[in-house]
SERO-4910 file (N, C-alpha, C, O; in steps of 0.05 Angstrom, whole numbers):
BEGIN
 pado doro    nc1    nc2    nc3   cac1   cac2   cac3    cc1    cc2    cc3    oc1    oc2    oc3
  Unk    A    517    742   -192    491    732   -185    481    716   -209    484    721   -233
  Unk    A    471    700   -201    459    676   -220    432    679   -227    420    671   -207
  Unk    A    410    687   -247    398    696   -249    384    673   -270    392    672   -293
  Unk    A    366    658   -262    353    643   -283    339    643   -309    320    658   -307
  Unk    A    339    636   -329    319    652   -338    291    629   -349    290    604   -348
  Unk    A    276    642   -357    246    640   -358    247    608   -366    235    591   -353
  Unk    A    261    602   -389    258    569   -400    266    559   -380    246    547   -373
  Unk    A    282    554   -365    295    540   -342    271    541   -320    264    519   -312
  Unk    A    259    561   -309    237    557   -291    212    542   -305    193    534   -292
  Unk    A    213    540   -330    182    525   -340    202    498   -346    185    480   -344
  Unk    A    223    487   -351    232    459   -347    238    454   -313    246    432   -305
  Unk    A    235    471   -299    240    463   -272    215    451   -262    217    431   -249
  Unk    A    192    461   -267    161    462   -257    157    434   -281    135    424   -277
  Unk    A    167    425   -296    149    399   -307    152    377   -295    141    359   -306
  Unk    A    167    368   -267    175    345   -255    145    342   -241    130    323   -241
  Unk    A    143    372   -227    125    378   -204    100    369   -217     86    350   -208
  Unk    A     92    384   -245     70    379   -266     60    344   -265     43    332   -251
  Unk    A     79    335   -285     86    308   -283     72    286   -263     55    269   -267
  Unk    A     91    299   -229     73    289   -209     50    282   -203     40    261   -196
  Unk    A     39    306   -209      3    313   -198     -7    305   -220    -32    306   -219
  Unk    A      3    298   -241    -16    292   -260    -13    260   -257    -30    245   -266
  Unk    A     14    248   -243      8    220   -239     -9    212   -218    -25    194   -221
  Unk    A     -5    225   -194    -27    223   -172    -54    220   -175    -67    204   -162
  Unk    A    -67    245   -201    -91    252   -200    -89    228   -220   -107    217   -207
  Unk    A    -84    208   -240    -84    189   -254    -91    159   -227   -107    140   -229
  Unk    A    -77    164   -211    -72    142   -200   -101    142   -175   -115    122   -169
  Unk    A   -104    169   -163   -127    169   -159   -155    160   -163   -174    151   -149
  Unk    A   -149    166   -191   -186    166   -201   -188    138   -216   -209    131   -226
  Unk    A   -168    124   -216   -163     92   -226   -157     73   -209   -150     50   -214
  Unk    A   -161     85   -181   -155     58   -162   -175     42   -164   -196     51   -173
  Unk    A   -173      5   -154   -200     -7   -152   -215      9   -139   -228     26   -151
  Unk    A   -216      6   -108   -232     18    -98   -249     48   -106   -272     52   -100
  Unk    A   -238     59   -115   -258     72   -140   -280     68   -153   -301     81   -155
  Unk    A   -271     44   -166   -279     37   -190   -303     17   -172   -325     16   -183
  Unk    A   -299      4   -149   -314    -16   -131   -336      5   -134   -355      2   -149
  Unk    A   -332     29   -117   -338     39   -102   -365     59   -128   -382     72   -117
  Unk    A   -364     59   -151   -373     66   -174   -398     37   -173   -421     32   -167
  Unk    A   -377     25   -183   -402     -8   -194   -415    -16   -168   -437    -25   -174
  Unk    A   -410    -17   -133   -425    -29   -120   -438    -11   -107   -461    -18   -100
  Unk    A   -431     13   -100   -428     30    -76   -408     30    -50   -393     12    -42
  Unk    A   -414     59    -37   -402     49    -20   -392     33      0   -369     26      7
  Unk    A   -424     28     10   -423     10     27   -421    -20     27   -415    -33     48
  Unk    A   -426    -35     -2   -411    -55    -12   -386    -57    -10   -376    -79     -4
  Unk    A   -372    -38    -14   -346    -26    -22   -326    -36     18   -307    -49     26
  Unk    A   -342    -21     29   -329    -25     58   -337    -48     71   -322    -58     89
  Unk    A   -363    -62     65   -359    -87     74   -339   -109     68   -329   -125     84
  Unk    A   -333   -106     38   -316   -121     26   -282   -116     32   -263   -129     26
  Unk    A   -285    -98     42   -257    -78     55   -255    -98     74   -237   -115     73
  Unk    A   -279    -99     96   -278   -107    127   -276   -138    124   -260   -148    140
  Unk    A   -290   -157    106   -278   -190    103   -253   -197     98   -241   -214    111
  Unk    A   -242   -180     73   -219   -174     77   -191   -177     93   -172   -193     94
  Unk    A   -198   -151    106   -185   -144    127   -190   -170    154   -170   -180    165
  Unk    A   -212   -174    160   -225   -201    182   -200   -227    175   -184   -237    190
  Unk    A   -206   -231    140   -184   -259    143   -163   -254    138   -150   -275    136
  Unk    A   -147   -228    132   -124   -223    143   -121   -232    174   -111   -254    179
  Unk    A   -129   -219    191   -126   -225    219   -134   -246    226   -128   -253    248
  Unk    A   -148   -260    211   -152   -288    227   -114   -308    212    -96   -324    217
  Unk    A   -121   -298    203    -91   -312    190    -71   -310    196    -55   -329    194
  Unk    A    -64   -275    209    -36   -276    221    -38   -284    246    -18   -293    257
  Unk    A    -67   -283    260    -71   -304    291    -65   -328    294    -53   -338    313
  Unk    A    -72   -337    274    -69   -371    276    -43   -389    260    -36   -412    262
  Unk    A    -35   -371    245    -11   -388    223     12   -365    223     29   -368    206
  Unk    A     17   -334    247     44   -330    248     45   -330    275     29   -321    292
  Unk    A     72   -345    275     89   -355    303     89   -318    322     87   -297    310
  Unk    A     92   -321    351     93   -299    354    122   -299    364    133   -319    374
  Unk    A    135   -270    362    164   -272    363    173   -251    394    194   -254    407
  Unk    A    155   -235    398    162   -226    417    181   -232    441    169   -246    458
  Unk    A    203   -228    449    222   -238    468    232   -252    462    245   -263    479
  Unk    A    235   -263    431    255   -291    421    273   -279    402    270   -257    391
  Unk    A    302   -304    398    325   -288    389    315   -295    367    294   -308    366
  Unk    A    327   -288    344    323   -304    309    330   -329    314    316   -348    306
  Unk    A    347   -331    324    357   -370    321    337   -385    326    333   -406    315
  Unk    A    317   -373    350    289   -388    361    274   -390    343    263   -410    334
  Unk    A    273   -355    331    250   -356    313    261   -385    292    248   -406    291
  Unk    A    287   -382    277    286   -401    252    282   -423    261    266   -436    249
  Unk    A    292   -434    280    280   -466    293    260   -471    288    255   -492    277
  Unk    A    242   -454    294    211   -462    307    195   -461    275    173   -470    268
  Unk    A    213   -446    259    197   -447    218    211   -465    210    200   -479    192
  Unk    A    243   -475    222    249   -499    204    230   -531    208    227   -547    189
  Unk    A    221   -535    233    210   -556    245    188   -549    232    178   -566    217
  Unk    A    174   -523    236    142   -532    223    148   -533    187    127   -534    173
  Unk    A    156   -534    182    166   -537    148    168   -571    145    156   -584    128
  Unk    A    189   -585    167    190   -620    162    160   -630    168    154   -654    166
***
């Protein structure tokens, strides 16, 4: 029987440590945090939502849609709008 001993379980538990202490780092330092500190929230989610608005207006109007086409269609149709 293989029986561990004590140093080996406290070097096993520092990866896990490690982790949560990068999460809880990465957490409390995201922008939105930090937005969300200097404007509020609700600054914070408007600015989310314009955002997010000209994303979608962008993939509406400037990506090709591909649905039911092979790749060869799709690259045709990016090499022509490229000349």
């Amino acid at each position: 029987i293989i029986c561990p001993s004590p140093q080996s379980e406290i070097e096993s538990q520092l990866p896990l440590e490690r982790t949560v202490l990068k999460q809880d780092y990465i957490y409390t330092n995201t922008p939105v945090l930090r937005m969300k500190e200097h404007f509020g929230i609700h600054t914070t989610f408007v600015i989310h939502g314009i955002i997010c608005l000209a994303y979608f207006i962008f993939i509406k109007f400037r990506m090709p849609e591909t649905k039911g086409r092979s790749l060869e269609a799709i690259e045709q149709q990016l090499v022509r709008k490229k000349s």
